[in-house]
N, C-alpha and C positions, 0 to 999 in steps of 0.2 A: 430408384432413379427419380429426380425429381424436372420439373417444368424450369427452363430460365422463365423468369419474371422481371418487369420492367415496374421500377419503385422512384418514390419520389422522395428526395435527403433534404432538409431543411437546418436550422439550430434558433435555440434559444439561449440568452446568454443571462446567468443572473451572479449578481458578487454577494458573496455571502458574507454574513458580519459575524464574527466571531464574539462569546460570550467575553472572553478573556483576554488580556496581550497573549499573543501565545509564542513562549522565548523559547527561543534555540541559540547555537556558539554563532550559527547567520543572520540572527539577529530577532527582530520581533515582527509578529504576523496580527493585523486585524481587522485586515477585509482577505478575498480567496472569489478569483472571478472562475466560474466553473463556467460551460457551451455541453447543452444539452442537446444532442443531437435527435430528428424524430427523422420517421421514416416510415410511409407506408405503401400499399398496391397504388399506380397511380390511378386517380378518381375512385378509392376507396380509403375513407377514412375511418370503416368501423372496427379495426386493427390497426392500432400503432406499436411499434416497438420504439423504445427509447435508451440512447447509450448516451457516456457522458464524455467531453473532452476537457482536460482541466490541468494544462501546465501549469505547473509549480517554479513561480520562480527562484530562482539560482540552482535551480536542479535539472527540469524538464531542459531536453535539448533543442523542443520547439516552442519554449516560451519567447515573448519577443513583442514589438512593438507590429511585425507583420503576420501575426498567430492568427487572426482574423479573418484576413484576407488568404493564407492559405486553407485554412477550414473551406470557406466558400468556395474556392478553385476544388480540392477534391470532391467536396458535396457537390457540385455541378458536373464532374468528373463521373462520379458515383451514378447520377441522375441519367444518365447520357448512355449507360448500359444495364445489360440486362445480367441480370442474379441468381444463382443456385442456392436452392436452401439447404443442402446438405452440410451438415457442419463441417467438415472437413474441408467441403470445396471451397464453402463459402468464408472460411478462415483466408484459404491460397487464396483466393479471389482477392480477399483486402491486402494480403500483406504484398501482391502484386500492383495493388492498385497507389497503395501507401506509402511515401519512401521510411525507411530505417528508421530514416531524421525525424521524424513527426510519431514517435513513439504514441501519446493523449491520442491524438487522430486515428492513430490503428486500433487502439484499443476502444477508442468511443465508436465507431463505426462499426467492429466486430460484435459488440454486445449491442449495439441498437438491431442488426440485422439477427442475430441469435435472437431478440426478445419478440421479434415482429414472426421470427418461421418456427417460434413456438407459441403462437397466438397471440401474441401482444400484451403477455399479463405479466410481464417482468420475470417471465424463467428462463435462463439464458442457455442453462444447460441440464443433463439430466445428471441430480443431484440428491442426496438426501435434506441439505438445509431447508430446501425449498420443501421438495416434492414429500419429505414429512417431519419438519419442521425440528428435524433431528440440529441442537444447538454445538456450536463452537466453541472451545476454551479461546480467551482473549488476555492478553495482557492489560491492565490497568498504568496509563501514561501520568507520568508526574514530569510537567513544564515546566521547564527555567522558567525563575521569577525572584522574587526576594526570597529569605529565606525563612519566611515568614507564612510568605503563599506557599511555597513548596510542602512547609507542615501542614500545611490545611488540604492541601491535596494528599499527602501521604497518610493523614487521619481520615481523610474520606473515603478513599480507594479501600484500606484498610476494613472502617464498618463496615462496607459495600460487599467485602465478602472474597472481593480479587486473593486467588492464590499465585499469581505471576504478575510484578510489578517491576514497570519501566522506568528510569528516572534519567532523561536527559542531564547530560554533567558537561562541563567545557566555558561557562560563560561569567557564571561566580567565583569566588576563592574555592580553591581549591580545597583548603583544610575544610572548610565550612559545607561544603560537597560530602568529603567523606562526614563528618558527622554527622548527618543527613544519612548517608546511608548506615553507619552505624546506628543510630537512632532506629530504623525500619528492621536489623538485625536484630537488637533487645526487644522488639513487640514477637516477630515470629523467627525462628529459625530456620536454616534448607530445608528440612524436611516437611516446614508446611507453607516457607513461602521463595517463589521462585525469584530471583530479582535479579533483575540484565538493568545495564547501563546503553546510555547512547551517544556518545562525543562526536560525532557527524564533523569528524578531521578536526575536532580542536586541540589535541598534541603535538606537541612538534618532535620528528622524530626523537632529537636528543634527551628529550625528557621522558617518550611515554613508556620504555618499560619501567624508568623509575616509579612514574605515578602507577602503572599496570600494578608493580609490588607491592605497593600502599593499599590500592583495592583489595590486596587478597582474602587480607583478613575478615572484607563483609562477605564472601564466601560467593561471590558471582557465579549466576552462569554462564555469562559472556558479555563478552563490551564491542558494541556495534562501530565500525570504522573509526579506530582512534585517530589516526593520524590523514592529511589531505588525500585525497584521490591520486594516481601516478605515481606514486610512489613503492613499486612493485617489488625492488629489491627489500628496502626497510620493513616494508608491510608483510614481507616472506619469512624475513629474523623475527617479526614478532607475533608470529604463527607458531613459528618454533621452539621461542623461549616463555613466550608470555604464561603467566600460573595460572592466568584467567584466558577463555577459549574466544576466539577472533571469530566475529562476524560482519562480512561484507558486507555495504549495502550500497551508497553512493557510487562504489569501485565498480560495481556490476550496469550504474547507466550508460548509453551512447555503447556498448560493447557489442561488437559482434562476432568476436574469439572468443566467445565460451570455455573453451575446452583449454584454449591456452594462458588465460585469464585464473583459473582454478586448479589449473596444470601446475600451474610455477608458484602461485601464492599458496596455494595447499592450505584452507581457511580452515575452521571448524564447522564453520557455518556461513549460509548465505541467507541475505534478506531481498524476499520479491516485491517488488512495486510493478503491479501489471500495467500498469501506465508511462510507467517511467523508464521501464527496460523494453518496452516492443509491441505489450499486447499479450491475448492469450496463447497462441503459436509462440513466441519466444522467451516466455514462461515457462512453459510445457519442459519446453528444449533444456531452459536452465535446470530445471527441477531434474530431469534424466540424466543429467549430467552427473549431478552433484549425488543423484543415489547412485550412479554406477561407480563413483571416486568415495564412498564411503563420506559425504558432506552432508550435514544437518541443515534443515531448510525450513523456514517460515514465512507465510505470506503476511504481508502487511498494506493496509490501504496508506494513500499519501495525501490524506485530506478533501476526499473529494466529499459531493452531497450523498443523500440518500440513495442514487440512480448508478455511481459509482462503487460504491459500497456495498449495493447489495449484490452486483455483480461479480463482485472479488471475491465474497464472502461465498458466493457458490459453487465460484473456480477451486476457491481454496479445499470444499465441501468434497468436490470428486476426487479427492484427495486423501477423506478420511483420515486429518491432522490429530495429533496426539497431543505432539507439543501447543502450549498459546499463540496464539494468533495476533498480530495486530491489527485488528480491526473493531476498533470500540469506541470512533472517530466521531459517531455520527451526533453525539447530541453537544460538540464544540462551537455548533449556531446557534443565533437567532432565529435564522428564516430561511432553514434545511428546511427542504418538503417533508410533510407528515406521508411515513410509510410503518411497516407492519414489520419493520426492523424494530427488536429488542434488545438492549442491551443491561443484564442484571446479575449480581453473582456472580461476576468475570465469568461469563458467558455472552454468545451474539445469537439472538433466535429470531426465523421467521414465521411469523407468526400467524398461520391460515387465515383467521375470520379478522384482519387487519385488512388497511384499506389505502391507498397511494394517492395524497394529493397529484393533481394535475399539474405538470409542470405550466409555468406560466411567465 
């Protein structure tokens, strides 16, 4: 049993600049304003714990021109009581505290208060990645762009050593798409390179089992939300007929029918963004779900900094994941903090005698 304790919430807000455009079918990304939430005993600051809040827009359900001002109302909310360190409580605590709607917010508040009642040194939970720097399989992301940069990405990823590569599709020609992936087919085969797609809704129903068919021949292991969000009848047929295996990902934000959500569409697989569906509690809940309905599961970050990232990557870690991970986000800035996050050899390691700039 542990002491309530009375803490004090604060945030820092920094925009990060991304090295590249970075293209999706939603268009193009090159700045990404992250809220670094800090928190510690109050009139003690020789222990901080730090979480991150970081809506994504045209995704997060509390991004918004008033995301700022709600932050502050819960941080002062947060400040106003007193705290259990027990991770269970202190999960109920936020997700009581937090509404549904502000997904970033529950999940930046839960890992700042996990990293502060585990000493303040960024371990959020008891995990192998951290606690022995035991590394993650990651998938290696190849970004809509010309198709120019897209070679130069699939030639890089490739030396790099990635055996699971992502290739965002939906925003170029189509023909020009699959040769691209044919192209990554004639360097390795399945059996030594894994390769998922990501259409993030850019088929429209009447076309995508046709385009599904065209993909088969690169020998996929699954195409992430072909077709727009809502769409639960359409997205059900092509769970059923598709040759290539469906994986949610956008369909599972703002949900809080779980069970009926995965009931009716019967996916192959589902994609977590801990930030973007709820937090670590509604993570959890997805993932029990989806193993007790026989669904493939992998966690993925959704662009946050360092502080976000290493977070996920621990959550993912109690997990002991088999399959790749997406998490291999972290070196797409400028002026990401330097932390003891590794990313080499489509793997993500943390790495002991590493060292965490200061947020600032």
């Amino acid at each position: 049993m542990t002491l309530p304790v009375s803490l004090e919430f604060s945030y820092l807000k920094r925009t990060l600049q991304f090295r590249f455009e970075a293209g999706t079918s939603r268009g193009v990304m090159r700045t990404r304003d992250v809220y670094w939430i800090k928190v510690h005993r109050k009139g003690d600051l020789d222990q901080v714990g730090w979480g991150e809040a970081a809506p994504l827009s045209g995704l997060s359900p509390d991004f918004g021109p008033d995301f700022e001002g709600q932050l502050k109302g819960v941080l002062q909310q947060a400040s106003a009581r007193t705290w259990d360190f027990a991770e269970e409580n202190c999960l109920q605590q936020v997700s009581e505290l937090v509404p549904f709607s502000l997904p970033s917010i529950r999940f930046g508040l839960e890992t700042a208060l996990l990293d502060l009642a585990n000493g303040g040194v960024k371990r959020i939970l008891d995990n192998a990645f951290f606690d022995q720097g035991t590394p993650i399989p990651i998938n290696g992301l190849i970004w809509m762009g010309t198709r120019e940069f897209m070679l130069q990405q699939i030639h890089q990823k490739l030396g790099e050593g990635y055996s699971c590569l992502k290739m965002k599709i939906g925003a170029i020609d189509f023909d020009q798409e699959l040769e691209l992936l044919q192209f990554i087919r004639q360097q390795k085969n399945a059996d030594k390179l894994t390769l998922r797609v990501d259409a993030n809704g850019a088929f429209s129903v009447q076309e995508a089992l046709s385009k599904l068919e065209q993909l088969q021949d690169c020998d996929l292991h699954s195409i992430e939300q072909p077709i727009r969000v809502g769409q639960w009848e359409a997205m059900r047929e092509l769970a059923k007929q598709s040759p290539i295996p469906i994986a949610l990902d956008e369909e599972l934000i703002g949900r809080s029918n779980k069970e009926e959500v995965l009931n009716f569409i019967q996916p192959q697989f589902i994609i977590l963004k801990p930030s973007l569906v709820g937090g670590i509690l509604e993570t959890r809940e997805w993932i029990r779900l989806a193993e007790e309905m026989g669904i493939g599961w992998w966690m993925t970050s959704a662009l946050e900094s360092s502080i976000g990232l290493n977070a996920i990557s621990q959550l993912t870690s109690t997990y002991l994941p088999s399959l790749p991970q997406g998490l291999g986000t972290g070196k797409l800035y400028h002026n990401n903090l330097e932390s003891p996050l590794l990313v080499q050899s489509g793997e993500i390691q943390y790495q002991q005698e590493g060292t965490w700039e200061t947020p600032s």
